[in-house]
C-alpha positions in Angstrom: 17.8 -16.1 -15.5 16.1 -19.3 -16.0 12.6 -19.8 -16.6 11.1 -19.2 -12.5 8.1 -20.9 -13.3 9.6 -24.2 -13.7 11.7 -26.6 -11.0 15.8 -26.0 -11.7 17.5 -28.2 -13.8 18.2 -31.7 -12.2 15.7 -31.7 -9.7 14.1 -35.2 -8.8 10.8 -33.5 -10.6 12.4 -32.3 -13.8 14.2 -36.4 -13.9 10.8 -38.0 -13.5 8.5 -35.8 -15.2 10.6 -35.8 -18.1 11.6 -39.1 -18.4 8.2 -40.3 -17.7 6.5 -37.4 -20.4 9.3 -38.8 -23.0 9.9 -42.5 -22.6 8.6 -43.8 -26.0 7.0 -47.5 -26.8 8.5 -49.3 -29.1 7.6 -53.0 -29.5 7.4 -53.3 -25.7 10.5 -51.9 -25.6 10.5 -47.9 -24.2 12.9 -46.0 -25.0 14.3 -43.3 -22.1 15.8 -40.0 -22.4 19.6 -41.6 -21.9 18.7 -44.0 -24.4 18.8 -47.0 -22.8 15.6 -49.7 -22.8 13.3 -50.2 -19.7 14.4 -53.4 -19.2 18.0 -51.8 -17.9 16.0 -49.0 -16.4 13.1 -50.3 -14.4 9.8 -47.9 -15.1 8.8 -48.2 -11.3 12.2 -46.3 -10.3 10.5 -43.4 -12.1 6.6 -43.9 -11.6 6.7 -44.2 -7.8 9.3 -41.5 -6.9 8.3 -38.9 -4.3 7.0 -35.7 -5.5 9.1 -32.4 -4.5 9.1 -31.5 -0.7 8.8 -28.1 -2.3 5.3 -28.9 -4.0 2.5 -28.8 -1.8 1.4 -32.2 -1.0 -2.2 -31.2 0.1 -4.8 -29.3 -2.2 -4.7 -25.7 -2.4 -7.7 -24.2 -1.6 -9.0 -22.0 -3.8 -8.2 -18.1 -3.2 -10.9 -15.7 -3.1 -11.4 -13.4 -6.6 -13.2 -9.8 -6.7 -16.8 -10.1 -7.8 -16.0 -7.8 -10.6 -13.0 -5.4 -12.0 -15.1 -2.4 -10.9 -14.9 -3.8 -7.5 -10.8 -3.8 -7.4 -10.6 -0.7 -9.7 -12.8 0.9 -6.8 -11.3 -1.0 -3.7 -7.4 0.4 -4.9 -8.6 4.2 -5.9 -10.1 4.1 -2.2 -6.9 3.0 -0.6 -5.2 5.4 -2.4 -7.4 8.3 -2.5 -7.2 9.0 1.2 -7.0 11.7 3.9 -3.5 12.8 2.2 -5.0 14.2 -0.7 -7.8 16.3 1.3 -5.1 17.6 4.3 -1.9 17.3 2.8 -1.6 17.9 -0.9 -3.1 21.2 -0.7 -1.0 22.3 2.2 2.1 21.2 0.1 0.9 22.7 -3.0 0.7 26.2 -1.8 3.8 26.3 0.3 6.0 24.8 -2.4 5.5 27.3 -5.0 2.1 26.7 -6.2 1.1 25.8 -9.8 5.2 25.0 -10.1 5.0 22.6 -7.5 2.9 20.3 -9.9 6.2 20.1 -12.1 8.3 18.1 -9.2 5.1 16.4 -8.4 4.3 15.0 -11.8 8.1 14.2 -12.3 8.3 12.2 -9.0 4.7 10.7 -9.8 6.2 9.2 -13.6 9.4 8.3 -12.5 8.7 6.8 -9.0 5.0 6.7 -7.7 3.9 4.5 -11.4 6.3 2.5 -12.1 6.7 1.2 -8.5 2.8 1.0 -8.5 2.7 -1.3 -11.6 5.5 -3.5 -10.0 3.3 -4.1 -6.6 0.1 -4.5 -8.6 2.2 -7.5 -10.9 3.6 -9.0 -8.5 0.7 -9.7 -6.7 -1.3 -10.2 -9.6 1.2 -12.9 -11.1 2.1 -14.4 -7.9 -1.9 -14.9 -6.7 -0.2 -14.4 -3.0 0.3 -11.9 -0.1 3.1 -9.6 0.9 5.3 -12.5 2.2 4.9 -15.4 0.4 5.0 -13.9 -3.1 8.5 -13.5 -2.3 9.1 -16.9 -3.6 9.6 -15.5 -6.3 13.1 -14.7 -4.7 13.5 -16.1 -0.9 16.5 -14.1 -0.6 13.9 -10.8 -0.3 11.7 -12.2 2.3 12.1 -9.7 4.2 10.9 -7.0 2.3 7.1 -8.7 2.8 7.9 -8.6 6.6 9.1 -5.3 6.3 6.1 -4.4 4.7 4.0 -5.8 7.2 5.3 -3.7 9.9 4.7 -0.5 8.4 1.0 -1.7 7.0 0.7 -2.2 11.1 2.2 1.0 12.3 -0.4 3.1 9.3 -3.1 0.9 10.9 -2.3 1.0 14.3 -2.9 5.4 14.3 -4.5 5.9 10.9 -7.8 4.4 13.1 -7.3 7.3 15.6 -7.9 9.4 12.9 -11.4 8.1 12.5 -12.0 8.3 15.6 -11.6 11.6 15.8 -13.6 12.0 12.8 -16.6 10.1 14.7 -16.2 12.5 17.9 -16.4 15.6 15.3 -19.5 13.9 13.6 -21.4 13.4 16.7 -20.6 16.7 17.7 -21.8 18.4 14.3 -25.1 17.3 14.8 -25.5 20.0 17.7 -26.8 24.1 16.4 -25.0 25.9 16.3 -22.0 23.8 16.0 -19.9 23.7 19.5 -16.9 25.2 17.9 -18.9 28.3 16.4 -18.8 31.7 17.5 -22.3 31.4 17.7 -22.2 28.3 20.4 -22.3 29.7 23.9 -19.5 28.3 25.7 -17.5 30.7 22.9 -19.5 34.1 23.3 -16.7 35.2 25.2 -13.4 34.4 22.7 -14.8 35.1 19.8 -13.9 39.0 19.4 -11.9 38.8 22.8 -7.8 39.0 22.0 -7.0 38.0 25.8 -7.5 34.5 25.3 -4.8 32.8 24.5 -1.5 30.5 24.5 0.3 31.0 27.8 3.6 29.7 26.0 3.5 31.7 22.7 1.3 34.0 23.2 -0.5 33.6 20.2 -4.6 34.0 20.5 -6.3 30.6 20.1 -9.6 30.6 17.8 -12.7 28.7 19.4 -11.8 25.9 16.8 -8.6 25.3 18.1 -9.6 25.7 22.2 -12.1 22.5 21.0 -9.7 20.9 19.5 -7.1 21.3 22.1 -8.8 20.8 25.1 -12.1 18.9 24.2 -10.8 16.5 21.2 -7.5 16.1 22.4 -6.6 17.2 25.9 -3.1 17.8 25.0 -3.1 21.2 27.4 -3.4 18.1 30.6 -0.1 16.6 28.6 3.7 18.0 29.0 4.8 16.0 26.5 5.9 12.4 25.1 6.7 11.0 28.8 2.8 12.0 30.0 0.5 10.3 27.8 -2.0 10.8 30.9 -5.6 8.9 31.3 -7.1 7.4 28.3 -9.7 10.2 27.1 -13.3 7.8 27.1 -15.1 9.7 24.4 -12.6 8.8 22.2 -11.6 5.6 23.4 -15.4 5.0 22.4 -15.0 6.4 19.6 -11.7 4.5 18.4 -13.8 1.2 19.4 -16.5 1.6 17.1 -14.2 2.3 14.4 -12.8 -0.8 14.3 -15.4 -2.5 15.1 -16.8 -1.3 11.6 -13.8 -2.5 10.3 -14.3 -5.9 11.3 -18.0 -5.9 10.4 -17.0 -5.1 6.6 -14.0 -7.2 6.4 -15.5 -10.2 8.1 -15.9 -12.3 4.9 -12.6 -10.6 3.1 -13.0 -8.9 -0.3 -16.7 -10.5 -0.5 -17.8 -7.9 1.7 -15.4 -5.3 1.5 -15.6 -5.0 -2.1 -19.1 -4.2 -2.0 -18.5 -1.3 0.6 -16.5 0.6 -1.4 -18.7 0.8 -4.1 -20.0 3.7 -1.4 -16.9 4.5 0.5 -14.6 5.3 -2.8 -17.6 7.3 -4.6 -19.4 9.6 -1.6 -16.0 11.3 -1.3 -16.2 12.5 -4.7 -19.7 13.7 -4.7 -18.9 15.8 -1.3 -15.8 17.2 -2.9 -18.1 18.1 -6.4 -20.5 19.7 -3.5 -17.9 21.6 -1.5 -16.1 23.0 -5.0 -19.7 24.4 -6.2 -20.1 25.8 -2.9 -17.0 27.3 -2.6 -17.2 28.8 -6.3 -20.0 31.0 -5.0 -18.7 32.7 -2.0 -16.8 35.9 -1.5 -13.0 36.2 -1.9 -13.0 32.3 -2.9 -10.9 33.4 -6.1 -8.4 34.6 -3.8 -7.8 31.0 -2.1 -7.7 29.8 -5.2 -5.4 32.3 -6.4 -3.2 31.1 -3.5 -3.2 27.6 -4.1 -2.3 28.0 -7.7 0.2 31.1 -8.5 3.9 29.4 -9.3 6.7 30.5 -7.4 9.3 29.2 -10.1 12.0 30.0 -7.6 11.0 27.2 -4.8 11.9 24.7 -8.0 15.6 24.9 -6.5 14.8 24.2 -3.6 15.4 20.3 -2.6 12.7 20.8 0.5 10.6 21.1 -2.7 11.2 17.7 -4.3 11.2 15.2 -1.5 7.9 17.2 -0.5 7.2 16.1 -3.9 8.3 12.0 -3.5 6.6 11.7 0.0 3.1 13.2 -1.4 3.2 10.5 -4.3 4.6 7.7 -1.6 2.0 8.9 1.1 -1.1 9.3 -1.3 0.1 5.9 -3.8 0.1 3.4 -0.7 3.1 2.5 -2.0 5.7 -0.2 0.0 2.7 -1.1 2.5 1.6 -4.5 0.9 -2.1 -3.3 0.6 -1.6 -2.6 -3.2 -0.1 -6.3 -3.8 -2.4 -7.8 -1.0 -5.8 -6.5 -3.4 -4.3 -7.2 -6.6 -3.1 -11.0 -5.1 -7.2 -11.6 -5.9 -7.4 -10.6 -9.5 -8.0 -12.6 -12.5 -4.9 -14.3 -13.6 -5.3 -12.0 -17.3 -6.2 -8.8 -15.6 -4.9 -5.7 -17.9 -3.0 -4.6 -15.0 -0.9 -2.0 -16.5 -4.3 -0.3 -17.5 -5.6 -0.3 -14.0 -2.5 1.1 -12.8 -2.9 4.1 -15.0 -6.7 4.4 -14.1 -6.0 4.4 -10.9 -3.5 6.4 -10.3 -4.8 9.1 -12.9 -7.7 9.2 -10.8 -5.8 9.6 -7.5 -3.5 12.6 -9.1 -6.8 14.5 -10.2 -8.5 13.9 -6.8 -5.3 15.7 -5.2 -5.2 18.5 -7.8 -9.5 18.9 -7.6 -9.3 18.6 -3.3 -7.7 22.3 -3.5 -10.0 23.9 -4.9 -12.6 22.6 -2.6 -10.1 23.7 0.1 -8.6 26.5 -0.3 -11.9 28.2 -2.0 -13.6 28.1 1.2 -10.2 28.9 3.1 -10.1 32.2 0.9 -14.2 32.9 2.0 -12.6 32.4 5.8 -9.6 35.1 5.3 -11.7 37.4 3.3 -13.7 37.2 6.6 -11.3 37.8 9.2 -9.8 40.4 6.7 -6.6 38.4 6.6 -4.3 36.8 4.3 -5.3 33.4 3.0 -1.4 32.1 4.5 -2.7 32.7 8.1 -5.6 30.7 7.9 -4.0 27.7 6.0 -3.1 24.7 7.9 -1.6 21.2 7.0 -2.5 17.6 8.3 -5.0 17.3 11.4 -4.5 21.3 11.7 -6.4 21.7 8.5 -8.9 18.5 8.8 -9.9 19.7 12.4 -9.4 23.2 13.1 -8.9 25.4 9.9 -11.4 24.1 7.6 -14.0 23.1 10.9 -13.9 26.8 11.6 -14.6 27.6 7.8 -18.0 25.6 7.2 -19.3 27.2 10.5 -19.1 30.6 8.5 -21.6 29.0 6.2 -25.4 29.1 6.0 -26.2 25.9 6.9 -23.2 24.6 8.7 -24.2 21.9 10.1 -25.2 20.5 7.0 -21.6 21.2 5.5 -19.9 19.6 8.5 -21.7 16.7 8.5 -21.2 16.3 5.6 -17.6 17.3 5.2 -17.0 14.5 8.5 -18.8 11.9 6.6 -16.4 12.0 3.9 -12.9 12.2 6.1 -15.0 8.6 7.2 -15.1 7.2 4.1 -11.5 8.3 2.8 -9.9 6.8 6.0 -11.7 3.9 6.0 -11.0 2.9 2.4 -7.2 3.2 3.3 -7.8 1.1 6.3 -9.3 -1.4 4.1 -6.2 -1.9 2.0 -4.3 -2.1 5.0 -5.7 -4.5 6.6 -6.2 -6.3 3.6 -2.4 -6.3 3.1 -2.1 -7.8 7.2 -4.7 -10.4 6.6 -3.4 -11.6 3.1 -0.5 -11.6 4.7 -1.1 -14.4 7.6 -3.4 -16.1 5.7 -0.8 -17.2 3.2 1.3 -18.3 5.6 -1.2 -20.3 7.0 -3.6 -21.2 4.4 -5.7 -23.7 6.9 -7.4 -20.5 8.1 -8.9 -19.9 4.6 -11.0 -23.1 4.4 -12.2 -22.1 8.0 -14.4 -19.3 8.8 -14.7 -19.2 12.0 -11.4 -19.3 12.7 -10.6 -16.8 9.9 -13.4 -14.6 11.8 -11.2 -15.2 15.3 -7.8 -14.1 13.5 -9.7 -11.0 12.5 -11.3 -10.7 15.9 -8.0 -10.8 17.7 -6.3 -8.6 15.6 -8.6 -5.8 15.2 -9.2 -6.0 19.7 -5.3 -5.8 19.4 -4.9 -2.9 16.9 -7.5 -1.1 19.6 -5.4 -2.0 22.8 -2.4 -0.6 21.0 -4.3 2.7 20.0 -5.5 3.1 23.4 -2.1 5.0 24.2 -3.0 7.3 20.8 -6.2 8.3 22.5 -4.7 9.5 25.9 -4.2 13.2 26.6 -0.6 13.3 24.9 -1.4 10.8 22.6 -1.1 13.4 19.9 2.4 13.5 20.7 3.0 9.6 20.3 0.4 9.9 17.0 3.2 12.8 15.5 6.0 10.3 16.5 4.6 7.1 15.0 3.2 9.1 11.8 6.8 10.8 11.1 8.8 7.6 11.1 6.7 4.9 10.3 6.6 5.9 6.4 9.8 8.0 6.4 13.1 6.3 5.4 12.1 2.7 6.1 9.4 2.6 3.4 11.9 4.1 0.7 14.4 1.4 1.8 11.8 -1.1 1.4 10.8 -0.1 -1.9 13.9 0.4 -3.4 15.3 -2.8 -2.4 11.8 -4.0 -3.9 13.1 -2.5 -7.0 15.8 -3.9 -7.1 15.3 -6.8 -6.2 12.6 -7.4 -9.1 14.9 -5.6 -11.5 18.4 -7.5 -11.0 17.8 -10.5 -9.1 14.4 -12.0 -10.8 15.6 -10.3 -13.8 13.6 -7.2 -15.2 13.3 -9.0 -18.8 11.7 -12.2 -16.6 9.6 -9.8 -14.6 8.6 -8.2 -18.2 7.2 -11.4 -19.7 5.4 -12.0 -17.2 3.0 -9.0 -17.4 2.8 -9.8 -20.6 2.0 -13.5 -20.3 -1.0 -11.9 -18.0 -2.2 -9.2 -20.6 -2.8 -11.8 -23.1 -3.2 -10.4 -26.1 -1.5 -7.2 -25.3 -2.5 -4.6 -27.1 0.8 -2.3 -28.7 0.4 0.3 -26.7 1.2 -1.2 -23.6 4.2 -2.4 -25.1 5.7 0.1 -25.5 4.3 1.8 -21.8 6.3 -1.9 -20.7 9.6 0.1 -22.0 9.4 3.0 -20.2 8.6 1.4 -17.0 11.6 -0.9 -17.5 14.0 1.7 -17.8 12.9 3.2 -14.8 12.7 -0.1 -13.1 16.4 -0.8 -13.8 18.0 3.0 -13.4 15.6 6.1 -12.9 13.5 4.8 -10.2 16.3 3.4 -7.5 18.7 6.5 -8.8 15.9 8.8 -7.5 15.1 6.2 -4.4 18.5 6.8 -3.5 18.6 10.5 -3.2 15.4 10.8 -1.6 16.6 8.7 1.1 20.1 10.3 1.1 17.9 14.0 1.9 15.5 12.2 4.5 19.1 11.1 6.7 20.1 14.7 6.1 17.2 16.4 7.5 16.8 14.0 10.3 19.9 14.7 11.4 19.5 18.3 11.0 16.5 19.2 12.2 14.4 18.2 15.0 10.9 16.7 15.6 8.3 19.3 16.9 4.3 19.4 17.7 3.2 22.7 17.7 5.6 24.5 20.0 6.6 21.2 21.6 10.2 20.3 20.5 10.9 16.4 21.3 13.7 14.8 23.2 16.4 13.4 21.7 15.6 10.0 23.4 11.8 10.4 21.3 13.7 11.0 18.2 15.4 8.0 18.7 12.4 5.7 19.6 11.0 6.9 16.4 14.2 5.8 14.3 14.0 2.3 16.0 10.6 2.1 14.9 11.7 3.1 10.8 15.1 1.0 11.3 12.7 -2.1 12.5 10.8 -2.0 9.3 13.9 -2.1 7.2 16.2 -3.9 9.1 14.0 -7.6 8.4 15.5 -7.5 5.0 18.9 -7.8 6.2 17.8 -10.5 8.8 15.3 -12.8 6.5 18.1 -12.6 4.0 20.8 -14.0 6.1 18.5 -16.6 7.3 17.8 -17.5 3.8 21.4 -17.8 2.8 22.1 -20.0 6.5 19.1 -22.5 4.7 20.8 -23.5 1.6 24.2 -25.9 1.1 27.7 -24.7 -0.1 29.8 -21.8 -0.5 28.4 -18.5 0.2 28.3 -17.6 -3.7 26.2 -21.0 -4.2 24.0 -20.2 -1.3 23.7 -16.3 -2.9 22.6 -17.9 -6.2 20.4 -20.4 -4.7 18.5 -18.2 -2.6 17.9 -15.8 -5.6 16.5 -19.1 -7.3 12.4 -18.8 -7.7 10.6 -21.8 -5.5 9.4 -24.7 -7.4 6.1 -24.1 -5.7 6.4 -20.0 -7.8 3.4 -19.7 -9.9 1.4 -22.4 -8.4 -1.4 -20.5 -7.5 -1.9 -18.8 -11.6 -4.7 -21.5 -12.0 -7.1 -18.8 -11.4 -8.4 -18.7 -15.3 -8.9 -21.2 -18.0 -5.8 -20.1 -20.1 -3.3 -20.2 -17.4 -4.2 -23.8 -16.2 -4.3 -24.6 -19.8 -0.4 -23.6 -19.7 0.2 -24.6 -16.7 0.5 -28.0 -18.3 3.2 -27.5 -20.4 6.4 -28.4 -18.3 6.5 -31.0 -20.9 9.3 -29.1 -22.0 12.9 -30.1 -21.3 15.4 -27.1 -20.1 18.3 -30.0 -20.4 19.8 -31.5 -24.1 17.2 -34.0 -25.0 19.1 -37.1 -26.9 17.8 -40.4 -28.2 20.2 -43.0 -29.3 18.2 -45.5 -31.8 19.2 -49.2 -32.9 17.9 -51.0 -35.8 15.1 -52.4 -34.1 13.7 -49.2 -34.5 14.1 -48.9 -38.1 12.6 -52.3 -38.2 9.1 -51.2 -36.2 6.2 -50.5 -38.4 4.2 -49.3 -36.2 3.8 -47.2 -32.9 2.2 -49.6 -30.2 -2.0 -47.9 -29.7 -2.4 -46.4 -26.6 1.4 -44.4 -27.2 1.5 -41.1 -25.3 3.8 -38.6 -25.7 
């Protein structure tokens, strides 16, 4: 593949700036690269031609940089250390077989979750642009930016109802005793009584989960998907202040929000070191621990077990939402990124692995309470964040303390996820129109609108079935569509740009590169090229299998068939831009279908034009003084006759 950072061969700019960049004086004769003399060839044909409609023809304003490399090192471990690792990871961890789970976890991490993570950070990095336009890079794969887009707008559009309950259950922990405690009043009468219960199982509900049913959510006024019901106020309240923090820290982009998360992305791990201290002292907290960690080597055949495995590192990574490119788009031009990408995602795996034992520690002090096993208290996703691990800090001395503080750190995961996010949305738009940039106030409008928008939409999350559309947007919004998009990323990087191309280009960033990440480079090219879309592929061949298998279900709530199908139009509309943006960038070139093919797998002349973000990468920037075409100069004996080169010559 040719050299992407230059305009193709015979292009009005490679004829001009190389003629004009070679032309030679000679006795005021100049000498042209077809060898004939300027008086055949007038100069002005070449010195007046129009540059590129390709190139932009107005400055580029300058894009934003973080303040400092702790800033983006901090900004992408709080995107991806998230909710998934506190409510999910444990959950999986345990059912899966335990300490052998980590085996199909750390596989899938090496082979998938890395490499794709060093291919979003570099591509962003290299191309200084958002999810879209850094696909100029390849216009055929447009649509993989859109694609991306979507999703980053589904995670936004209910990962915000998330906070929002976390606000309502922060507000309400300030009350003693806590209102979801045995020792609260309104519960005097459950707590020991076995007649209160679920009319359609059967099943005795806990004073954790009667709050969380009826007071949080109202899903007992809701039959299902088709009766969302009113809009709940407290939390409609509650989702409104959530984003309008969001727009208060992202108001002036990464300027602000990078200085935010050097609290967001470190309280959460001085709550966790808290919560693990605590939890080491109480009674039966071996046993939870014990239970998060014995290996069941016979789940390992299991495939449940593995795409368990690939989700966790997909769902925790960030991975395929544009938010990792969108962040790294603002780095220095010769940021180590392969380092960062092993920080970072180091970091994320231990969070995961240490979040159990905060967890399940307590979790075991809850069942050695009740006198049960630790299975029956252990819960996964909102069930453990809200009602299992609620009703274990009110066991504690001191719970409200705990639950404040256990509530103020599900705050500052989300909203460090919602940063990238957003991030990734913003980037996005603002690349395509760049006049927004140079204007803050209507920058500041954009993020107005969007954010007032994002809160209309989660209004129907926030309704008494809203839980129901939450479960349905959640399942399908990251589920197949987000492995077709990053496989197609893959390889798209790895055939079409060319994997060796894509190669030199990290290293042209990591300038000098030390050896070591040499040879990391190899690795991650092999699994760019086969490992990675080989395992893409049967992930997403198990996810069609088990869709069409088995059936959607909240709680004891199974969901139509019509609801399943809304939710695969909503995955299907995510993936399906690729195929659209691709055909409408094959319709824009000339010639046969194979020409248009190659030409819309060509880079952009206008590919790279933003890498003038350091002094090294201007320098080069300069040196398309290089011809890609034979160079000849045919010489007559006046030129043996000259002397002399004429002052002022430039090469």
């Amino acid at each position: 593949m040719q050299d992407s950072g230059k305009p193709a061969p015979g292009s009005p700019d490679v004829v001009s700036a190389s003629s004009a960049q070679k032309s030679a004086h000679l006795k005021g004769h100049s000498i042209t690269q077809n060898g004939h003399s300027a008086a055949a060839t007038p100069a002005p044909e070449f010195e007046f031609r129009p540059p590129s409609p390709a190139l932009p023809s107005t400055p580029i304003i300058p894009r934003e940089q973080w303040g400092g490399k702790y800033e983006f090192l901090l900004s992408c471990l709080g995107y991806c250390v998230g909710l998934g690792n506190v409510w999910r990871f444990p959950y999986l961890c345990y059912r899966n077989g335990g300490g052998a789970f980590l085996i199909p976890y750390f596989i899938m991490l090496f082979v998938t979750g890395v490499p794709l993570f060093l291919m979003e950070l570099s591509l962003g990095q290299y191309g200084a642009a958002g999810p879209i336009t850094v696909w100029k890079c390849c216009p055929l794969l447009k649509g993989i930016g859109i694609g991306m887009l979507c999703v980053s707008t589904l995670v936004c559009l209910y990962y915000n109802v998330i906070i929002a309950w976390t606000f309502y259950y922060l507000g309400s922990s300030f009350q003693s005793p806590l209102p979801w405690s045995c020792e609260a009043l309104a519960n005097a009468g459950l707590c020991g009584n076995n007649n209160t219960g679920n009319s359609s199982t059967g099943k005795t509900l806990s004073p954790t989960e009667i709050f969380w049913n009826e007071r949080v959510l109202g899903v007992v006024h809701s039959e299902g998907l088709h009766d969302p019901g009113p809009v709940r106020w407290q939390l409609a309240l509650c989702l409104l202040a959530a984003w309008i923090i969001i727009f208060l820290c992202m108001l002036k982009g990464i300027r602000s929000s990078g200085k935010v998360v050097y609290v967001t992305a470190t309280f959460p791990y001085f709550v966790l070191l808290v919560l693990i201290i605590r939890g080491a002292t109480l009674e039966g907290s071996l046993q939870g621990v014990a239970f998060y960690l014995t290996p069941d080597w016979g789940r390992l055949s299991n495939a449940q077990v593995w795409n368990d495995a690939a989700s966790q590192v997909f769902y925790s990574l960030g991975i395929g939402v544009g938010g990792l490119l969108s962040m790294a788009s603002y780095n220095k031009f010769d940021n180590n990124v392969i380092r960062d990408t092993l920080i970072i995602t180091t970091g994320n795996c231990t969070t995961s692995f240490l979040a159990g034992f905060a967890i399940f520690s307590i979790l075991g002090h809850m069942a050695w309470r009740k006198g049960v096993p630790v299975g029956e208290v252990a819960d996964t996703g909102p069930g453990l964040a809200f009602v299992a691990y609620p009703e274990a800090l009110a066991l504690l001395p001191g719970s409200v303390f705990w639950s404040i503080l256990f509530f103020i750190m599900l705050f500052m995961l989300g909203i460090d996820t919602l940063f990238g996010n957003m991030e990734g949305i913003t980037t996005a738009v603002i690349d395509e129109f760049p006049q927004l940039r140079g204007n803050a106030l209507h920058k500041s409008l954009f993020l107005g609108v969007l954010c007032f928008c994002f809160y209309l939409m989660g209004l129907l999350l926030v309704t008494n079935g809203g839980i129901y559309w939450f479960t349905l947007i959640d399942s399908f919004s990251t589920s197949f569509g987000l492995i077709i998009i990053t496989l197609f990323m893959c390889i798209g990087i790895s055939f079409f740009y060319g994997v060796n191309q894509f190669c030199q280009d990290i290293l042209d960033m990591i300038n000098p590169c030390p050896p070591w990440c040499r040879k990391v480079l190899l690795y991650f090219k092999a699994c760019w090229v086969f490992f990675t879309p080989v395992l893409l592929l049967l992930i997403l061949t198990y996810i069609f299998i088990e869709m069409y298998r088995t059936s959607l279900h909240y709680g004891s709530y199974v969901y139509p068939l019509w609801g399943k199908a809304l939710g695969v139009c909503i995955g299907a509309t995510c993936c399906l831009q690729i195929l659209i943006w691709a055909i409408v960038a094959i319709c824009k070139e000339t010639g046969t279908l194979r020409e248009r093919f190659q030409k819309s797998i060509r880079p952009l002349n206008s590919w790279r034009v933003n890498n003038l973000n350091s002094t090294r990468a201007a320098q080069e920037s300069v040196e398309p003084e290089r011809v890609e075409a034979p160079f000849t100069v045919t010489l007559t004996d006046m030129d043996f006759n000259a002397m002399t080169w004429e002052e002022g010559y430039q090469a």
